[in-house]
C-alpha positions in Angstrom: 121.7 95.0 34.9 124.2 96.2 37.1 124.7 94.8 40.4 124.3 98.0 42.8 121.3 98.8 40.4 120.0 95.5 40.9 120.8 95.7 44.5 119.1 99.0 44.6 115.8 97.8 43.0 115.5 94.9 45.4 115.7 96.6 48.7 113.7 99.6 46.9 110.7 96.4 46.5 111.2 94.5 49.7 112.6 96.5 52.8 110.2 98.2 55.1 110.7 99.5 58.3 110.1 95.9 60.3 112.6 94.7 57.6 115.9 97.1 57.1 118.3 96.2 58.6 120.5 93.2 56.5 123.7 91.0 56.8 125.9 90.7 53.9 124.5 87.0 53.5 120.9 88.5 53.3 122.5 91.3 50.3 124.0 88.3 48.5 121.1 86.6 48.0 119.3 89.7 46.1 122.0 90.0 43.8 123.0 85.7 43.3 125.4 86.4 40.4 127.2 89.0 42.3 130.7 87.3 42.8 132.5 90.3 44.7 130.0 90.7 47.3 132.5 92.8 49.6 133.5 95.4 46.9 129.6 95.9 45.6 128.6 96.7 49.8 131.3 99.1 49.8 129.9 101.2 46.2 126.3 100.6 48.1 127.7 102.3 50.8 129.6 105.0 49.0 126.4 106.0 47.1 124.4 105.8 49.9 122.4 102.6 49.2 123.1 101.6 52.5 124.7 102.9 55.6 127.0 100.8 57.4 126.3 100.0 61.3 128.7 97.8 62.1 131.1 95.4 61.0 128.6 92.7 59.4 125.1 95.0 59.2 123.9 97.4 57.1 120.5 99.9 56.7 118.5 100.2 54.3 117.8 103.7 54.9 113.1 103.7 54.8 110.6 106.4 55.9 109.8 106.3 59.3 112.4 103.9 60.9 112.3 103.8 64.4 115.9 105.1 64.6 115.8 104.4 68.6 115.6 100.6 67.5 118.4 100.5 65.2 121.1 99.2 67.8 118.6 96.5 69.1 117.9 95.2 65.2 121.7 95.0 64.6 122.4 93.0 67.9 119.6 90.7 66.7 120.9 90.1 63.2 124.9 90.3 64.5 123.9 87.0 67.2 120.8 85.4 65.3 122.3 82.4 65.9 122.4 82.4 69.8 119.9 83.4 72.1 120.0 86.7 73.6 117.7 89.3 75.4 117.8 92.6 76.5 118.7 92.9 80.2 121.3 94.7 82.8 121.2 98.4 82.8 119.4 99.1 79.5 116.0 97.1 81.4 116.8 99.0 84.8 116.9 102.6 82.9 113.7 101.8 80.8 112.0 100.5 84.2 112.8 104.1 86.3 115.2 101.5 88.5 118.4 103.4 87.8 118.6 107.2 87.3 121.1 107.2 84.2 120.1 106.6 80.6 122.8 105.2 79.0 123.2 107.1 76.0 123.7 104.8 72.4 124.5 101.7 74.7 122.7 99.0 75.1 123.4 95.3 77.0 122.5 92.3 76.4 122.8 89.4 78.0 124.1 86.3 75.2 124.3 82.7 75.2 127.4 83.5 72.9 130.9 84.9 74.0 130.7 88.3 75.7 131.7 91.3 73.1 131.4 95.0 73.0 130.3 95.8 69.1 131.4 99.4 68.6 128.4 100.7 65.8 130.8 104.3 65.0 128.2 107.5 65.5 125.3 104.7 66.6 126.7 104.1 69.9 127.9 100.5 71.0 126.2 96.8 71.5 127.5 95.1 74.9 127.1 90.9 74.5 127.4 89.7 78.0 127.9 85.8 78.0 125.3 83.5 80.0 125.2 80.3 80.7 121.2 80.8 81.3 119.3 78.4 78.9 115.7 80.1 77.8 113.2 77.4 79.2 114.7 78.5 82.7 114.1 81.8 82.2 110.8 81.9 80.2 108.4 83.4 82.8 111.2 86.0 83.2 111.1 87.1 79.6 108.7 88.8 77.3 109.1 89.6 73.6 109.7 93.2 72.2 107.8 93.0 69.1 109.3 96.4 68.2 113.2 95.6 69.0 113.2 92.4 67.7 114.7 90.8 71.2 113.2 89.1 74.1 113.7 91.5 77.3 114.3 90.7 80.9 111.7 91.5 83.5 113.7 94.2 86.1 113.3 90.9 88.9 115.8 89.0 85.8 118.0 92.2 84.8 118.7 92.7 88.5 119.9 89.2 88.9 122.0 89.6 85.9 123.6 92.3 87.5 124.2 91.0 90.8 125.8 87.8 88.4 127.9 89.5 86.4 129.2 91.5 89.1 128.3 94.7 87.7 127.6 98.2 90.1 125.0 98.9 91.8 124.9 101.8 93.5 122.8 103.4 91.3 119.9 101.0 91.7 117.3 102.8 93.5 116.1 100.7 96.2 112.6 102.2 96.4 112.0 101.8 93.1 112.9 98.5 93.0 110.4 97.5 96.1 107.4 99.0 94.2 108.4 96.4 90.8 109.9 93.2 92.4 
């Protein structure tokens, strides 16, 4: 069988929309004989197999994908390896603390270096390092089932701010009395 047709049938079988969004390391391992894993991503791609997010991650395009998750899932799989949870302005905007939604950007504080991950028409993945370890911060954190990512309280995402030095003159005060 061909590879991209094998690769095909695979993700066809196994990919749902909790489980979409893959590495290149997660691909080779449906397709185990493949030896030119770059060049068969890039035909998967072409024929619309997959749709490329980012440097490293790929969707499987399914039915009903929560499309407004698909930046979160790719941070997760881009830093599985370190911890990380959703914090800064991205918790303050969901919360009603700061006015602006910021549109197809999302921040994350990371126990690895601090990167912006540019994702083409998704928007853009902000790594912010942290020298935070997570049994300091566990009554500050609470896992989003749905994003794949523990997220900061606002109390947490406002300290973050204040710590990396970040603006905030947006914060609205009020607001922030009524949650803290």
């Amino acid at each position: 069988m061909q590879p991209l047709k094998q690769l095909s049938e695979v993700l066809r079988s196994l990919a749902d929309r909790d489980h979409c969004v893959f590495t290149p390391s997660d691909l080779a391992a449906a397709v185990p004989e493949c030896g030119q894993l770059a060049v068969l991503l890039s035909r998967a791609t072409a024929a619309g197999v997959l749709k490329r997010i980012c440097r490293g991650v790929y969707l499987y395009p399914v039915p009903d994908y929560p499309t407004g998750s698909l930046l979160f899932h790719a941070a997760a799989r881009l830093r599985a390896g370190e911890f990380n949870y959703i914090s800064l302005e991205t918790v303050l905007s969901d919360a009603g603390v700061i006015s602006q939604v910021p549109m197809n950007w999302i921040s994350l504080m990371t126990s690895g270096r601090s990167h912006v991950v540019d994702c083409g028409d998704y928007g853009h993945i902000e790594f912010v390092h942290t020298a935070q370890r997570p049994e300091d911060l566990s009554g500050e954190l609470t896992y989003d089932a749905e994003r794949h990512l523990w997220r900061a309280a606002v109390r947490q995402a406002l300290r973050d701010m204040k710590a990396t030095r970040r603006s905030m003159e947006l914060v609205d005060e009020e607001v922030v009395r009524e949650l803290v």
